[in-house]
N, C-alpha and C positions, 0 to 999 in steps of 0.2 A: 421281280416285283414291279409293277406299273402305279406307279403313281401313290397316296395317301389315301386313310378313310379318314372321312370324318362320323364319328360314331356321336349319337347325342340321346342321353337319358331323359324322358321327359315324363316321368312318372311310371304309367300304365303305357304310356303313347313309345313308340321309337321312329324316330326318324333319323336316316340314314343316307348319306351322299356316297353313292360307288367312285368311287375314284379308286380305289386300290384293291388289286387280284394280286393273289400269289400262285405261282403252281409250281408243279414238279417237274423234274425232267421226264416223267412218265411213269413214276414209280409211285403206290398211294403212299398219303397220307399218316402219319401214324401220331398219339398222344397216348403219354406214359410221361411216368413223373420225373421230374428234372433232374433231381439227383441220377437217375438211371441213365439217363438220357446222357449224361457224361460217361460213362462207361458202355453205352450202348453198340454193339460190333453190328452195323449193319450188315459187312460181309458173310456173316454167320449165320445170320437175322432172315434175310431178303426173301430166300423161299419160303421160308414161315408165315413170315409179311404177307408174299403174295397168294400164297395159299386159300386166305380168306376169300370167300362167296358172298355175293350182295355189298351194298351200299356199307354198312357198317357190319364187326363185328370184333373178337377179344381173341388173342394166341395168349400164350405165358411164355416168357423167357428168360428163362436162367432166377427165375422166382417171381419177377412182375409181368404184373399184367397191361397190355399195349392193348389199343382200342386202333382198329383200323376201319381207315374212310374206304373201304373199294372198291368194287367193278372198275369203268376207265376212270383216269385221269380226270379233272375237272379244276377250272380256276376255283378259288376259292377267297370271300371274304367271309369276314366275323363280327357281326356283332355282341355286344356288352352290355350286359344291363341287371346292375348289383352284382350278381354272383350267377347270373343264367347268361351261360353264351349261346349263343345261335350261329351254326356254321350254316353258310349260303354257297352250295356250288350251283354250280351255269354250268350245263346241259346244253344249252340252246337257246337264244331269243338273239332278236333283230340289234339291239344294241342296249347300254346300261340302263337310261332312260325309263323302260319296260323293265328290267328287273327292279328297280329303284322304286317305283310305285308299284308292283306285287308286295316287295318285300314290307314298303312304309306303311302298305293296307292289309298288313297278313293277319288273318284270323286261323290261329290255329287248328279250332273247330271245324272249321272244312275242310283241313285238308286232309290227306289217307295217309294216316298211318303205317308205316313199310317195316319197322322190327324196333323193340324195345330190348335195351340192355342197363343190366345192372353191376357197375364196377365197386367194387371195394379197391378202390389204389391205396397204396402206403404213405400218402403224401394228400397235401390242397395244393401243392405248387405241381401242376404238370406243366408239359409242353408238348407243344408239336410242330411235326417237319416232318420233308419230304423222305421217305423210309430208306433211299438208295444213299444219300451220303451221310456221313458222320454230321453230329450237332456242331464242330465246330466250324464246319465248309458250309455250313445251309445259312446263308443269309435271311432263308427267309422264315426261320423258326419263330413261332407265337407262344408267348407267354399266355401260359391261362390261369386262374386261381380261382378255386374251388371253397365253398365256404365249410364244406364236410367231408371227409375222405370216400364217400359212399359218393356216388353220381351216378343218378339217372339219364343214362342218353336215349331220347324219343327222337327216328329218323322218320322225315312225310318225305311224299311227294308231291309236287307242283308240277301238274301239265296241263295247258292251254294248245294250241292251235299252233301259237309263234313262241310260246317259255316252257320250258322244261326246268325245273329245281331240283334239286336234294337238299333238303333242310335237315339239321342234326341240331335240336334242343338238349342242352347239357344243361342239367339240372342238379345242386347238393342237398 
């Protein structure tokens, strides 16, 4: 982990300071609900994990369902706002700066659309971490809270010239 966010609720508005990326050791991404996520056998898990195709999508394991970030690896920050997270991976651009004013002027409505998924989890309390070690080695596991056990994840894309995105809107 590098450094802190500072995440800030300003209504409608979000404004957002990058100072803090998480990433994996190579492995994607994966969120499923916390109680699981304690029992969770990545070793068991990993080719199933990896399996997934595209930016996001959903396996089941041993009866829940895990929502996986994939293609490559990507830093990745989050922002908060009520109960709507907004996952931000970097792709690409020149430095934070440039993601920081995409992300502070992001109009949804332009951007494309790349796959909608719809979870039923068993839980509002998920989490996520890097898929290859156990939750209790991953320093850098995020708490997330869901205001409905149903969650809407809408992924876009962001490409300019010098930025490339993957945005994952989680929505309950």
């Amino acid at each position: 982990m590098v450094g802190n966010s500072d995440i800030y609720d300003m209504g409608d508005e979000i404004r957002f300071s990058m100072t803090d990326w998480i990433e994996t050791a190579g492995s994607p991404f994966v969120i499923m609900e916390r109680d699981y996520a304690q029992r969770y056998d990545a070793e068991k898990s990993y080719n199933t994990i990896c399996g997934v195709d595209g930016y996001a999508g959903t396996v089941e394991i041993d009866g829940h369902k895990i929502v996986v970030l994939g293609d490559e690896p990507m830093p990745v920050s989050i922002i908060r706002k009520g109960y709507e997270t907004i996952i931000i991976r970097w792709s690409y651009a020149p430095g934070t700066n440039e993601v920081e004013s995409i992300v502070n002027n992001l109009d949804f409505g332009t951007l494309s659309e790349i796959s909608h998924e719809m979870i039923d989890f068993d839980s509002k309390d998920l989490v996520m971490f890097d898929a290859a070690p156990y939750l209790e080695e991953d320093s850098n596991a995020v708490k997330l809270q869901t205001l409905h056990k149903t969650v809407n994840i809408n992924t876009y894309e962001y490409n300019s010239e010098s930025v490339a995105l993957i945005i994952h809107k989680l929505k309950s």
